[in-house]
PDB file of N, CA, C, O and CB in Angstrom:
ATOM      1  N   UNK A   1      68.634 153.292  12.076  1.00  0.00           N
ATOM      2  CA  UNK A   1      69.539 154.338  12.523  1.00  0.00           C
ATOM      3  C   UNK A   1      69.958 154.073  13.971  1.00  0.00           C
ATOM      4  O   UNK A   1      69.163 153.843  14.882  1.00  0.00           O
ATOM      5  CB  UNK A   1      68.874 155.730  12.391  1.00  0.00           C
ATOM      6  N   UNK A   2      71.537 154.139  14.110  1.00  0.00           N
ATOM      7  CA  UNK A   2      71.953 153.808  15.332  1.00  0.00           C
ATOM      8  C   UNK A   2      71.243 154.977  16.678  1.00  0.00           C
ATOM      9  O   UNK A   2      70.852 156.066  16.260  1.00  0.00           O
ATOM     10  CB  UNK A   2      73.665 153.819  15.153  1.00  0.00           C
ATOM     11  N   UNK A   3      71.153 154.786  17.731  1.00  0.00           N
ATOM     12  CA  UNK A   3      71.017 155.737  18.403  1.00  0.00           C
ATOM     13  C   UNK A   3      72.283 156.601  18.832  1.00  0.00           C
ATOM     14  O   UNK A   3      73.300 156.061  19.267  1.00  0.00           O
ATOM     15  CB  UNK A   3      70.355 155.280  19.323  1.00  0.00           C
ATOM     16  N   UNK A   4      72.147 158.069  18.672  1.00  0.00           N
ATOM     17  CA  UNK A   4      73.466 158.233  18.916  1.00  0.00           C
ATOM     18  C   UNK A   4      74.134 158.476  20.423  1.00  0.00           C
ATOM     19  O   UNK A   4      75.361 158.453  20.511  1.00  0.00           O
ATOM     20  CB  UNK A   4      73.745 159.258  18.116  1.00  0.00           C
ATOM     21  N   UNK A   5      73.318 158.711  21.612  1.00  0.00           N
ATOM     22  CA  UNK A   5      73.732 158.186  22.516  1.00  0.00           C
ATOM     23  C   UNK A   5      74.578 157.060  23.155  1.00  0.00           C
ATOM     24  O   UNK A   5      75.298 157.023  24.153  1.00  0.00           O
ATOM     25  CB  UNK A   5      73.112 158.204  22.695  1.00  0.00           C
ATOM     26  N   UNK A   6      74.298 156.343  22.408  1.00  0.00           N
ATOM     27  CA  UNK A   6      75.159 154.947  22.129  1.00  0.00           C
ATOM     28  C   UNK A   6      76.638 154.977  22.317  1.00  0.00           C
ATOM     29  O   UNK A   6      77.359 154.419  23.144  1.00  0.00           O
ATOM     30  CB  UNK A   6      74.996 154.473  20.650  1.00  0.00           C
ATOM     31  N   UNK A   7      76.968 156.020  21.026  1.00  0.00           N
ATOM     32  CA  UNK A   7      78.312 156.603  20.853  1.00  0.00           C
ATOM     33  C   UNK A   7      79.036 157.718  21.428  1.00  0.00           C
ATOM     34  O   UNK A   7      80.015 158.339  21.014  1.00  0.00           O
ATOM     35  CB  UNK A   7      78.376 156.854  19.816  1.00  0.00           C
ATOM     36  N   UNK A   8      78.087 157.873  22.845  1.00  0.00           N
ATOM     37  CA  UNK A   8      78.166 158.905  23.353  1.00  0.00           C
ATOM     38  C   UNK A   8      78.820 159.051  24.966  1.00  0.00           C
ATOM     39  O   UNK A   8      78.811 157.926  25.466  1.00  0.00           O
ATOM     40  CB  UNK A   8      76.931 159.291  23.157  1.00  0.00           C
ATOM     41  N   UNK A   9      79.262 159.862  25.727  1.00  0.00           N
ATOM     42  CA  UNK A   9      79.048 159.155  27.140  1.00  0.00           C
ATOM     43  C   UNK A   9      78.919 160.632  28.071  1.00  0.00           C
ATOM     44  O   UNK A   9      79.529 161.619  27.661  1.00  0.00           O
ATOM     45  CB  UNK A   9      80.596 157.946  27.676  1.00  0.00           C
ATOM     46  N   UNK A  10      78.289 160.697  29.038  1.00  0.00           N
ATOM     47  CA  UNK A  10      78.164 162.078  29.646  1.00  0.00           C
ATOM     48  C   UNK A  10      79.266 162.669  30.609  1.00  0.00           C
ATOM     49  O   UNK A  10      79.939 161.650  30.767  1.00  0.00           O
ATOM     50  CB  UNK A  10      76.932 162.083  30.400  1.00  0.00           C
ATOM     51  N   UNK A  11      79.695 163.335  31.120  1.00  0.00           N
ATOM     52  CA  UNK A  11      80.355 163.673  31.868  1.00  0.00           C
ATOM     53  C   UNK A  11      80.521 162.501  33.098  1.00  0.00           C
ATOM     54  O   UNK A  11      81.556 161.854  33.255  1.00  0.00           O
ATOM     55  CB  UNK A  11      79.887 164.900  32.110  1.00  0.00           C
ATOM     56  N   UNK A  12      79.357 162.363  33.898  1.00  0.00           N
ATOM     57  CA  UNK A  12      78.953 161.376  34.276  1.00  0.00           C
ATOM     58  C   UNK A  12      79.398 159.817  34.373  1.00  0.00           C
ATOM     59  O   UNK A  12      79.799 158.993  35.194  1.00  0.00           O
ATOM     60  CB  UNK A  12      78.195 161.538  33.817  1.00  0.00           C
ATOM     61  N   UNK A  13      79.155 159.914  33.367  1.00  0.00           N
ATOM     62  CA  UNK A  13      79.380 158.252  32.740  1.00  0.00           C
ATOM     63  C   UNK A  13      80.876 158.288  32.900  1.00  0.00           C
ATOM     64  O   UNK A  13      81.546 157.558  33.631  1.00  0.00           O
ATOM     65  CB  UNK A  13      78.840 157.856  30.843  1.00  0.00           C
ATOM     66  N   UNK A  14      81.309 159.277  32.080  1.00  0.00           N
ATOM     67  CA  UNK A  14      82.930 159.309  31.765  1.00  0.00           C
ATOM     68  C   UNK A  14      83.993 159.162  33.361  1.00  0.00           C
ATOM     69  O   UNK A  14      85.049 158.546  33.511  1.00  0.00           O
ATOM     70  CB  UNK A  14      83.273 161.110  30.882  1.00  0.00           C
ATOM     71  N   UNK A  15      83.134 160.060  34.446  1.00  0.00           N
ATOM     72  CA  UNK A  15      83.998 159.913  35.339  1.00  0.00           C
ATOM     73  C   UNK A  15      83.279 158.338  35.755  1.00  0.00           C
ATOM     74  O   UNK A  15      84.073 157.510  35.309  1.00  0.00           O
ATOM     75  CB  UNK A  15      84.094 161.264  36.475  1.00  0.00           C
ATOM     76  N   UNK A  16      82.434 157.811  36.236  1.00  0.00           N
ATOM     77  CA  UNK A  16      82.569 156.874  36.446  1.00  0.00           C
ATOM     78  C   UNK A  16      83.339 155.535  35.933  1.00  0.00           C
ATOM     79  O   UNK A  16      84.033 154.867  36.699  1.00  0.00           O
ATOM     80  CB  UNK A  16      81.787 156.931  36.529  1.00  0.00           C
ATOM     81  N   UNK A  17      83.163 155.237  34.677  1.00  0.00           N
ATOM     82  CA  UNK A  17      84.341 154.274  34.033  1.00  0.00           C
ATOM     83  C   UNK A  17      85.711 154.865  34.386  1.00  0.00           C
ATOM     84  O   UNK A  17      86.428 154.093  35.022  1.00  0.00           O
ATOM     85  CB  UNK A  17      84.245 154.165  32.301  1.00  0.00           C
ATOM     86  N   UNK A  18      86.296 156.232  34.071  1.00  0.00           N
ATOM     87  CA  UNK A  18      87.566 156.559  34.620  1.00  0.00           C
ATOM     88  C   UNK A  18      87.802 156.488  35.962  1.00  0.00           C
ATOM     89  O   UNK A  18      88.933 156.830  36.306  1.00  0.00           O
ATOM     90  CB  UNK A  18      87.881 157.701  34.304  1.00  0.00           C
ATOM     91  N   UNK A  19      86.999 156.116  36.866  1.00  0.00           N
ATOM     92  CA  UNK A  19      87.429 156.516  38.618  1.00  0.00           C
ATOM     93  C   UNK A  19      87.599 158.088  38.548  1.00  0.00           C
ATOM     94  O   UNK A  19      88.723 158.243  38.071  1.00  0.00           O
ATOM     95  CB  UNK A  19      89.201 155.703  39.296  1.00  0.00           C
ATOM     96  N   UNK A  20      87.234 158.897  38.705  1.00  0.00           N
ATOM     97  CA  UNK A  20      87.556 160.128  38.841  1.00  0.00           C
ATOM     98  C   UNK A  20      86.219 160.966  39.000  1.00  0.00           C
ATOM     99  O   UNK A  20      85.147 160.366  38.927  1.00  0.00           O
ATOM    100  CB  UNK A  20      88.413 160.510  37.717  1.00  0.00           C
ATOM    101  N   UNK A  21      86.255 162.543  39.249  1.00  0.00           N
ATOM    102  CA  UNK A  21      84.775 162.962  39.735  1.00  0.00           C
ATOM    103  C   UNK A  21      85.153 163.640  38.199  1.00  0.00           C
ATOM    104  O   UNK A  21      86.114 163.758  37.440  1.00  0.00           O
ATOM    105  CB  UNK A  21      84.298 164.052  41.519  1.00  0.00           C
ATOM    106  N   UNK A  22      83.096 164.148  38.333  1.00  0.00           N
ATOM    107  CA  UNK A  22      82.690 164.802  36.983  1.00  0.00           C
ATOM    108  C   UNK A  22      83.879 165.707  36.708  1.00  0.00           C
ATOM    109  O   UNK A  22      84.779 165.476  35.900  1.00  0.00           O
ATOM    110  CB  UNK A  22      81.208 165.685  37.032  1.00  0.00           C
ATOM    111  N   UNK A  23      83.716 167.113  37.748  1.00  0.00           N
ATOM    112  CA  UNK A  23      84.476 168.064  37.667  1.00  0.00           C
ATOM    113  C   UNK A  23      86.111 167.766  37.253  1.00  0.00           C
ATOM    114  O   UNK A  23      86.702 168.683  36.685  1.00  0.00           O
ATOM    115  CB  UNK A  23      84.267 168.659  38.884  1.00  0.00           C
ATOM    116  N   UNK A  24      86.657 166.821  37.460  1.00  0.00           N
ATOM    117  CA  UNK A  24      88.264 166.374  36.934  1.00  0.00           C
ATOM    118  C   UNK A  24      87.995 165.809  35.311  1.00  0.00           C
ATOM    119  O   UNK A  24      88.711 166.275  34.424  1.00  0.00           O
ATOM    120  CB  UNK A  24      89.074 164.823  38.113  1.00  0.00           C
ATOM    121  N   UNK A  25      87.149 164.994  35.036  1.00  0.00           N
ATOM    122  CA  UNK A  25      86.347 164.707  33.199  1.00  0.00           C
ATOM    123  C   UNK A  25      86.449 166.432  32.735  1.00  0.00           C
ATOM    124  O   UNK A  25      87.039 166.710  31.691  1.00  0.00           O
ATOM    125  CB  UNK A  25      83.913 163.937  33.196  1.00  0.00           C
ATOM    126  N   UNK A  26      85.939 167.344  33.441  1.00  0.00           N
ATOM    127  CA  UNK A  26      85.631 168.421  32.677  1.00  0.00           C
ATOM    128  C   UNK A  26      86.783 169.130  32.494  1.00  0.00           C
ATOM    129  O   UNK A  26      87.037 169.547  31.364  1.00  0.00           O
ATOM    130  CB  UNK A  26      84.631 169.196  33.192  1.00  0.00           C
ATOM    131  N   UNK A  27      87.637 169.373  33.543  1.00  0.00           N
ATOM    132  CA  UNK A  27      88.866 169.908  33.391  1.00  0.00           C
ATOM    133  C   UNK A  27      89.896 168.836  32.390  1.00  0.00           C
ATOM    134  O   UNK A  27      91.065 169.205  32.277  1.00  0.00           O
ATOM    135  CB  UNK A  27      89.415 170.167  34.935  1.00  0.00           C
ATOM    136  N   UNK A  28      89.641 168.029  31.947  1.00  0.00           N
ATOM    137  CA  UNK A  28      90.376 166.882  31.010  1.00  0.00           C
ATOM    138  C   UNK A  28      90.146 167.480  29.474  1.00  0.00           C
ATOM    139  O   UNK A  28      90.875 167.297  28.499  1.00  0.00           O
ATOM    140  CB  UNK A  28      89.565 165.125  31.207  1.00  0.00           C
ATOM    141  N   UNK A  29      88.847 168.291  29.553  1.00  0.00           N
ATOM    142  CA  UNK A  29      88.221 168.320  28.022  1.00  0.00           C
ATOM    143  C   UNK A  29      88.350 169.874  28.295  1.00  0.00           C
ATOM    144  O   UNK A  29      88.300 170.374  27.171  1.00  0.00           O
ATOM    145  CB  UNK A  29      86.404 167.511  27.574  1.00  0.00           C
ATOM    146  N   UNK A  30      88.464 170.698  29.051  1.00  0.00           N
ATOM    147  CA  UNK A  30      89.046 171.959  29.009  1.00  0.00           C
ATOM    148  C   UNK A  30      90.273 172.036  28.674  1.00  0.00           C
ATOM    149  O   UNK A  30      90.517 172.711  27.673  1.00  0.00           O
ATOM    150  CB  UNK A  30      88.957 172.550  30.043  1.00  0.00           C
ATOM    151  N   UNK A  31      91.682 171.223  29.565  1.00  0.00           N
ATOM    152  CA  UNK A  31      93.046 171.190  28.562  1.00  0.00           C
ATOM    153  C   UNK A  31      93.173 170.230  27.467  1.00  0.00           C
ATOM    154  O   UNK A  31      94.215 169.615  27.246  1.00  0.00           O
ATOM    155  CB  UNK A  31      94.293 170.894  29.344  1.00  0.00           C
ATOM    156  N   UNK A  32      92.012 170.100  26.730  1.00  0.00           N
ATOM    157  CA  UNK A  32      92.474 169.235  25.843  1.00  0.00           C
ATOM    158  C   UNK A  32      92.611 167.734  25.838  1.00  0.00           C
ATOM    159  O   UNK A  32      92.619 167.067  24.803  1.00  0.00           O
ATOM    160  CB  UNK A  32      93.436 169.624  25.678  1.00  0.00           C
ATOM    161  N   UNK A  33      92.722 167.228  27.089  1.00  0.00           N
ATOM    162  CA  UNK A  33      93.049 165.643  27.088  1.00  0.00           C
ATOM    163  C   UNK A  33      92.198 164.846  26.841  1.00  0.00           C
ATOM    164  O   UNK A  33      92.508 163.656  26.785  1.00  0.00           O
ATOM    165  CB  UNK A  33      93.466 165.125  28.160  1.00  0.00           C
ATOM    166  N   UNK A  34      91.132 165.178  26.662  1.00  0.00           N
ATOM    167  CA  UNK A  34      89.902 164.334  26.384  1.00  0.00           C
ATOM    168  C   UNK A  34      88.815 165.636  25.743  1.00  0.00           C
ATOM    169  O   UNK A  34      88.384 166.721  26.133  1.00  0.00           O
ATOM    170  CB  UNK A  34      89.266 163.434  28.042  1.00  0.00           C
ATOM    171  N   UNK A  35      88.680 164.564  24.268  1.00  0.00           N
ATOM    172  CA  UNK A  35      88.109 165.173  22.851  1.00  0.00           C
ATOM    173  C   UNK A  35      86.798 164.619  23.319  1.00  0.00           C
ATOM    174  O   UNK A  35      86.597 163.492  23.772  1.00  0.00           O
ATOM    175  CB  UNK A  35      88.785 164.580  21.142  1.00  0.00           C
ATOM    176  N   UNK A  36      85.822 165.721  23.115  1.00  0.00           N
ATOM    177  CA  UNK A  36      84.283 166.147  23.668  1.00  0.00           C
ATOM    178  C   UNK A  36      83.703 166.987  22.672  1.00  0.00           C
ATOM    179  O   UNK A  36      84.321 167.930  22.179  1.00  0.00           O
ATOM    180  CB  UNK A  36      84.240 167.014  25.130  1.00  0.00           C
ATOM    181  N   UNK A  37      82.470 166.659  22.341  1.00  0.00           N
ATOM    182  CA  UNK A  37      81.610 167.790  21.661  1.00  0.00           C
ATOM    183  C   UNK A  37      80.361 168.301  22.506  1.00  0.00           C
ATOM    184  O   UNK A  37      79.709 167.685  23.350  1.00  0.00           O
ATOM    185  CB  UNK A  37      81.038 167.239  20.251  1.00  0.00           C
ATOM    186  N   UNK A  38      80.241 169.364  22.125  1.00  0.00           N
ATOM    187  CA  UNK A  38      79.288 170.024  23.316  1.00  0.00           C
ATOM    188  C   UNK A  38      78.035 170.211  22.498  1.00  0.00           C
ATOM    189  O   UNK A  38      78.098 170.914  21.489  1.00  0.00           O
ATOM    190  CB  UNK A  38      79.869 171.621  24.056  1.00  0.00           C
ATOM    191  N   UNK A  39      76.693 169.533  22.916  1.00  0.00           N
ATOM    192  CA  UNK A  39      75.411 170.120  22.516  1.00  0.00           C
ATOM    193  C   UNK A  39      74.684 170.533  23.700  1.00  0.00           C
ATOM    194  O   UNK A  39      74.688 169.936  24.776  1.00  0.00           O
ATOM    195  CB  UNK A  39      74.574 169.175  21.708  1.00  0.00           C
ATOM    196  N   UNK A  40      74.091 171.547  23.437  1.00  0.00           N
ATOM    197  CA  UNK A  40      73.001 172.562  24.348  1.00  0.00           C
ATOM    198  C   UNK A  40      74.049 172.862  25.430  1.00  0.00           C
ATOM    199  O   UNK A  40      73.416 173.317  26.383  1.00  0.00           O
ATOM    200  CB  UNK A  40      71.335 171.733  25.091  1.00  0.00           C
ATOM    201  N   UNK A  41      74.924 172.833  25.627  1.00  0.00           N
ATOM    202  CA  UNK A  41      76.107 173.300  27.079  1.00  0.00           C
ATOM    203  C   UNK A  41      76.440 171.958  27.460  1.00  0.00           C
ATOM    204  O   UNK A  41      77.418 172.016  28.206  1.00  0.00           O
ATOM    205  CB  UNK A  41      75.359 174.272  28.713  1.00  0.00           C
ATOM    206  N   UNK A  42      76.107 170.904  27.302  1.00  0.00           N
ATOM    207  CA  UNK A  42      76.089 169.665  27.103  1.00  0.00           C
ATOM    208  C   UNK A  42      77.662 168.765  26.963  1.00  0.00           C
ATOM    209  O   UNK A  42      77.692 168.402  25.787  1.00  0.00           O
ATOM    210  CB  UNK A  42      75.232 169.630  25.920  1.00  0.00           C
ATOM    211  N   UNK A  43      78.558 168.421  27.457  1.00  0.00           N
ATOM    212  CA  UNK A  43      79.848 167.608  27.178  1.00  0.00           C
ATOM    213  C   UNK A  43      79.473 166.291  26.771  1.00  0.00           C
ATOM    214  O   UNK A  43      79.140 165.570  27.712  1.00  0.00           O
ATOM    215  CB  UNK A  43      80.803 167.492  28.407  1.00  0.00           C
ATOM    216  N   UNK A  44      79.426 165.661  25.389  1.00  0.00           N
ATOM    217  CA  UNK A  44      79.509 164.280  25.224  1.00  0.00           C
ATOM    218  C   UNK A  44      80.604 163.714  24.315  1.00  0.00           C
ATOM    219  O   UNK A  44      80.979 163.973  23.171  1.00  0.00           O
ATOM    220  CB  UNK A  44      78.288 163.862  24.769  1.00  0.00           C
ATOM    221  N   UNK A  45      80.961 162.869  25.233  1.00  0.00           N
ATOM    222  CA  UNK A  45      82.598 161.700  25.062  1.00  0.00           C
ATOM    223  C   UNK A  45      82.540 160.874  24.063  1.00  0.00           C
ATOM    224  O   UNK A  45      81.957 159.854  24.429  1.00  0.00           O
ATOM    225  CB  UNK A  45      82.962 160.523  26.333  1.00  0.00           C
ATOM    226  N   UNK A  46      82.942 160.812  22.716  1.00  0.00           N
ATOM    227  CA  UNK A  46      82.838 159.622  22.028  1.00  0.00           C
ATOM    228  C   UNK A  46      83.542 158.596  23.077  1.00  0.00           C
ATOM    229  O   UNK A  46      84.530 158.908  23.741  1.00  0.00           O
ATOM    230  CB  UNK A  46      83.538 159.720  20.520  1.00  0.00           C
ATOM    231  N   UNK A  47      82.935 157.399  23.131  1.00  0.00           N
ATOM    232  CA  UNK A  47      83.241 155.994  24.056  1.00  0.00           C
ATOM    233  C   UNK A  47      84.083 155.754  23.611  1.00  0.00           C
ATOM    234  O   UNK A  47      84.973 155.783  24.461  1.00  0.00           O
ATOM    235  CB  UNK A  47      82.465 154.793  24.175  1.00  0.00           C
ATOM    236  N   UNK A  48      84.636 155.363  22.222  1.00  0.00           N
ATOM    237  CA  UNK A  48      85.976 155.193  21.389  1.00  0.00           C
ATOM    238  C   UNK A  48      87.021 155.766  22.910  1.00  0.00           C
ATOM    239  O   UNK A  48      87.526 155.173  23.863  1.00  0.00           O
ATOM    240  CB  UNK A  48      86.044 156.482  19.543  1.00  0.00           C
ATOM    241  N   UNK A  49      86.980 156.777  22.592  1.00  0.00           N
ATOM    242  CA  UNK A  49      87.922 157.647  23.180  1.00  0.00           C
ATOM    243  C   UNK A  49      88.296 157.580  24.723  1.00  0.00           C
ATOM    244  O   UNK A  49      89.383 157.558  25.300  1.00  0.00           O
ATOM    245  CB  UNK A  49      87.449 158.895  22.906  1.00  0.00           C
ATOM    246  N   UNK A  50      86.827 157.553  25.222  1.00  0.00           N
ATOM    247  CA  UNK A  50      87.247 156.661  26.344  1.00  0.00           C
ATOM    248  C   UNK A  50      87.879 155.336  26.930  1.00  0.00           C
ATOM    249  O   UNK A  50      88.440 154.905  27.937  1.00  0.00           O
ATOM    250  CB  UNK A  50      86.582 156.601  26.662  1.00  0.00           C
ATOM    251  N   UNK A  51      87.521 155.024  25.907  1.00  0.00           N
ATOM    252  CA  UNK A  51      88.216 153.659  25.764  1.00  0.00           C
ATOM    253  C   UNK A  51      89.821 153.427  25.226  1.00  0.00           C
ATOM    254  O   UNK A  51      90.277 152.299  25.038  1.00  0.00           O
ATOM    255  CB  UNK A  51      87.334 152.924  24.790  1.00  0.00           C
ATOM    256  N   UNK A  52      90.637 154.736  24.999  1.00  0.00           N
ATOM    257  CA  UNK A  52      91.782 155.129  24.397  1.00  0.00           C
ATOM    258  C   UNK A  52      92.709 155.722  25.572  1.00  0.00           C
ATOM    259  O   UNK A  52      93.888 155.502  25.851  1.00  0.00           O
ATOM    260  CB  UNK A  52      91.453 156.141  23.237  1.00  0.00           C
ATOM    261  N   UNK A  53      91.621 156.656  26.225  1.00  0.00           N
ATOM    262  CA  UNK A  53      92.539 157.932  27.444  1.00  0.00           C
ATOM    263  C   UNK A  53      92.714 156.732  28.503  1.00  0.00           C
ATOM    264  O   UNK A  53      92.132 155.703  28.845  1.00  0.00           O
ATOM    265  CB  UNK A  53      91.326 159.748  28.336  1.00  0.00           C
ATOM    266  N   UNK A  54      94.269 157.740  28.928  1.00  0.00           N
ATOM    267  CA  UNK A  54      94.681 157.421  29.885  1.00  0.00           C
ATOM    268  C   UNK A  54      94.758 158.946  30.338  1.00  0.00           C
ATOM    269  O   UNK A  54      94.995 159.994  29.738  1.00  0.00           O
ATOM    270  CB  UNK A  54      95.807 156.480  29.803  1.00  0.00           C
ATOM    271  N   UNK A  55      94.465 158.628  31.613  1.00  0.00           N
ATOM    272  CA  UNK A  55      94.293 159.809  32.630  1.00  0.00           C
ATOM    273  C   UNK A  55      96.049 160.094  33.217  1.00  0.00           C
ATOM    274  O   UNK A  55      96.961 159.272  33.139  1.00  0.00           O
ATOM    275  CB  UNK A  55      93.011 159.227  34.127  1.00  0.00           C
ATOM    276  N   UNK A  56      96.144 161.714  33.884  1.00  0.00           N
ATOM    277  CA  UNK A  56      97.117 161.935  33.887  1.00  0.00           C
ATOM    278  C   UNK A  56      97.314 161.009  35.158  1.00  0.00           C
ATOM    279  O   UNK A  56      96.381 160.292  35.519  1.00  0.00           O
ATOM    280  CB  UNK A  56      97.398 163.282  33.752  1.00  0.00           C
ATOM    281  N   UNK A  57      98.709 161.020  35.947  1.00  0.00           N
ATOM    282  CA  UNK A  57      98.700 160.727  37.527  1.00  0.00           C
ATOM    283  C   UNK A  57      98.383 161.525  38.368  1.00  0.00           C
ATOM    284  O   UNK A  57      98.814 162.677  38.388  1.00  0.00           O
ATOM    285  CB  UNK A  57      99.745 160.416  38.028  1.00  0.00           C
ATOM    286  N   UNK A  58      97.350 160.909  39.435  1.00  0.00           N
ATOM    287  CA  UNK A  58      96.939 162.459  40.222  1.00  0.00           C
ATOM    288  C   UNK A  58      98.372 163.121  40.988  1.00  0.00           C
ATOM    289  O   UNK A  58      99.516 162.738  41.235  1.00  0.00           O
ATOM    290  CB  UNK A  58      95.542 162.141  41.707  1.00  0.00           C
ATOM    291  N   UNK A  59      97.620 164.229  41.169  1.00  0.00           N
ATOM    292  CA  UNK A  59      99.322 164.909  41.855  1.00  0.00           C
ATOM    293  C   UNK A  59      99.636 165.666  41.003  1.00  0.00           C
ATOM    294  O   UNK A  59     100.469 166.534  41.265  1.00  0.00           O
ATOM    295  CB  UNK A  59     100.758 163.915  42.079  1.00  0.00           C
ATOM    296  N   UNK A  60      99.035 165.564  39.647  1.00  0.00           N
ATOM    297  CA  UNK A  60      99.946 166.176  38.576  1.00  0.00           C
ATOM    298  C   UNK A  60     100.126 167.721  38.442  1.00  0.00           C
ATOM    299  O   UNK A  60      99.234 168.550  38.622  1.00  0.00           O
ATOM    300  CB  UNK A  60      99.450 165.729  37.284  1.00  0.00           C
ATOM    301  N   UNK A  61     101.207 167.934  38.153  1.00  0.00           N
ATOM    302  CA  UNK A  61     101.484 170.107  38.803  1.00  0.00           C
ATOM    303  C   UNK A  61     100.265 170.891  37.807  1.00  0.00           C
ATOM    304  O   UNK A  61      99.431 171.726  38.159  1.00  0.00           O
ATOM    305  CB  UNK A  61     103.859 171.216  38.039  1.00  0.00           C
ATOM    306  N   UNK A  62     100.480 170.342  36.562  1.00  0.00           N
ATOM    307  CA  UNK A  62      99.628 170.686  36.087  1.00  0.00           C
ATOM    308  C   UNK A  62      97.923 171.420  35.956  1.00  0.00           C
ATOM    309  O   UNK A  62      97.408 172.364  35.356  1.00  0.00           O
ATOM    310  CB  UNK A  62      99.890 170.078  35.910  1.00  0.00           C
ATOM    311  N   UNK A  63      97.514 170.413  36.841  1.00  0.00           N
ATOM    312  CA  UNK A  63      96.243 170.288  37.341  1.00  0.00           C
ATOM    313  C   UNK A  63      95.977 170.699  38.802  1.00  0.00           C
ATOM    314  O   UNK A  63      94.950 170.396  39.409  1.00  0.00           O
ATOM    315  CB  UNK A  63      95.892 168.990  37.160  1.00  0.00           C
ATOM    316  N   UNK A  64      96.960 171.392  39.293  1.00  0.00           N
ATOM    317  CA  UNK A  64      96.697 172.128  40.742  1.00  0.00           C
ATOM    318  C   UNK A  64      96.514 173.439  40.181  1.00  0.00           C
ATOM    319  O   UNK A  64      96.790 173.843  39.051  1.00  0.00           O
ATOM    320  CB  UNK A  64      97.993 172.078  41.990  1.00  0.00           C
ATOM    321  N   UNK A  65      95.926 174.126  41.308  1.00  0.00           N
ATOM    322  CA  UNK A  65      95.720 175.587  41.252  1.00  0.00           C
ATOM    323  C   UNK A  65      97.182 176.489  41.663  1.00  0.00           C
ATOM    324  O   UNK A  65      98.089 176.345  42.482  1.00  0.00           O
ATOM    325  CB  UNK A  65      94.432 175.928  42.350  1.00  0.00           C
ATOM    326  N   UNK A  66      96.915 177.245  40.850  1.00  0.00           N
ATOM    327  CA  UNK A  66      98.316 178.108  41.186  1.00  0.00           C
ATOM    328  C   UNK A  66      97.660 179.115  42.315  1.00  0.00           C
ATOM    329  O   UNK A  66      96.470 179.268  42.589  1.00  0.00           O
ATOM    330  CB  UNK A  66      99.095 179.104  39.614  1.00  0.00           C
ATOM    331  N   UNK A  67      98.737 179.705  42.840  1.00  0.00           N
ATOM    332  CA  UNK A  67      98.278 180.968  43.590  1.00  0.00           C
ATOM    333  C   UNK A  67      98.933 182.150  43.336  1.00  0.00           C
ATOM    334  O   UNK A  67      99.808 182.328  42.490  1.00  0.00           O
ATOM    335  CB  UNK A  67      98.366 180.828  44.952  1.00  0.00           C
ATOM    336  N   UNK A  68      98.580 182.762  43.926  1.00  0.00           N
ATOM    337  CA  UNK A  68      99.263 184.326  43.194  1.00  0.00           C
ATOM    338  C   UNK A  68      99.658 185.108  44.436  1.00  0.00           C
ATOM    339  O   UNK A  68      99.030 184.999  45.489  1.00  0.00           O
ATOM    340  CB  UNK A  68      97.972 185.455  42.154  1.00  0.00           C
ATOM    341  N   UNK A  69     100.970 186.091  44.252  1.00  0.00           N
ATOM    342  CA  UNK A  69     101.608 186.511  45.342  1.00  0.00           C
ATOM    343  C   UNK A  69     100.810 186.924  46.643  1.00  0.00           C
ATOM    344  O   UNK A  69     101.406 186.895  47.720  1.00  0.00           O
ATOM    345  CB  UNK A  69     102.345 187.515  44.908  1.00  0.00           C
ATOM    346  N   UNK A  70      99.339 187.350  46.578  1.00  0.00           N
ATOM    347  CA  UNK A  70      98.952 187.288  47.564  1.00  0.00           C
ATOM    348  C   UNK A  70      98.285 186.569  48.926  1.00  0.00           C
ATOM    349  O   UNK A  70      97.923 186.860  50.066  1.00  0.00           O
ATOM    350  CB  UNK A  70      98.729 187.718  47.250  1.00  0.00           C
ATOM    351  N   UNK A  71      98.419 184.865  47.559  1.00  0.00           N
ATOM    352  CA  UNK A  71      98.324 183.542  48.345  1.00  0.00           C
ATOM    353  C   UNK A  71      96.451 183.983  48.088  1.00  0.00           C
ATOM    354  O   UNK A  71      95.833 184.227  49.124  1.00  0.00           O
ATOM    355  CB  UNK A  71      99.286 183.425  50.399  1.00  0.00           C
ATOM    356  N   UNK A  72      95.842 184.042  47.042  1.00  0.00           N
ATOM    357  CA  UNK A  72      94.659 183.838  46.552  1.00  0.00           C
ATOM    358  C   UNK A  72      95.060 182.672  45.069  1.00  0.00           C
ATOM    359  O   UNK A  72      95.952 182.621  44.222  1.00  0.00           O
ATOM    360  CB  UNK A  72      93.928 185.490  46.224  1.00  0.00           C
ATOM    361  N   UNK A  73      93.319 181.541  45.536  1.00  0.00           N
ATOM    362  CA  UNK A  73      93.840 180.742  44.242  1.00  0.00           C
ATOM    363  C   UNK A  73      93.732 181.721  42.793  1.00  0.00           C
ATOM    364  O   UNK A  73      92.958 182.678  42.761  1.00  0.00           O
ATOM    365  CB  UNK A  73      92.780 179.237  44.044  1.00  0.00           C
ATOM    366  N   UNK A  74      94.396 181.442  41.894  1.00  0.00           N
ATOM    367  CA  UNK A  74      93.703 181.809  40.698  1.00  0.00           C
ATOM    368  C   UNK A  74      93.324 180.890  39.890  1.00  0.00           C
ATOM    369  O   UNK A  74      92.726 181.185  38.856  1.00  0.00           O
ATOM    370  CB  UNK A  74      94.327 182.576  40.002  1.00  0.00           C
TER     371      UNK A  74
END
């Protein structure tokens, strides 16, 4: 039996092969851009997949914080 870690990659892992910090991996698999299954609260990356994504360009409007008329982030 394979180990399934193997097929796996942590938040961690993921930002390191991508160049990018954990917290930007997590916001990737919060909108969707990167397919994650979660055990125990846990984010793990099929490697496949990592090996597929392309990350957005930083800068992207998307991925900034908006603010709200009173100039608080939301």
């Amino acid at each position: 039996m394979q180990d399934i870690y193997q097929e796996y990659a942590t938040t961690l892992e993921a930002a390191v092969l991508l160049k990018r910090t954990d917290r930007t991996v997590r916001r990737y698999i919060r909108h969707g851009l990167l397919r994650a299954v979660t055990i125990g609260g846990a984010y793990l990356i099929p490697r496949d997949e990592l090996a597929q994504f392309c990350p957005p360009l930083p800068g992207n409007p998307n991925f900034r914080r908006r603010k709200s008329k009173t100039g608080r982030n939301l």
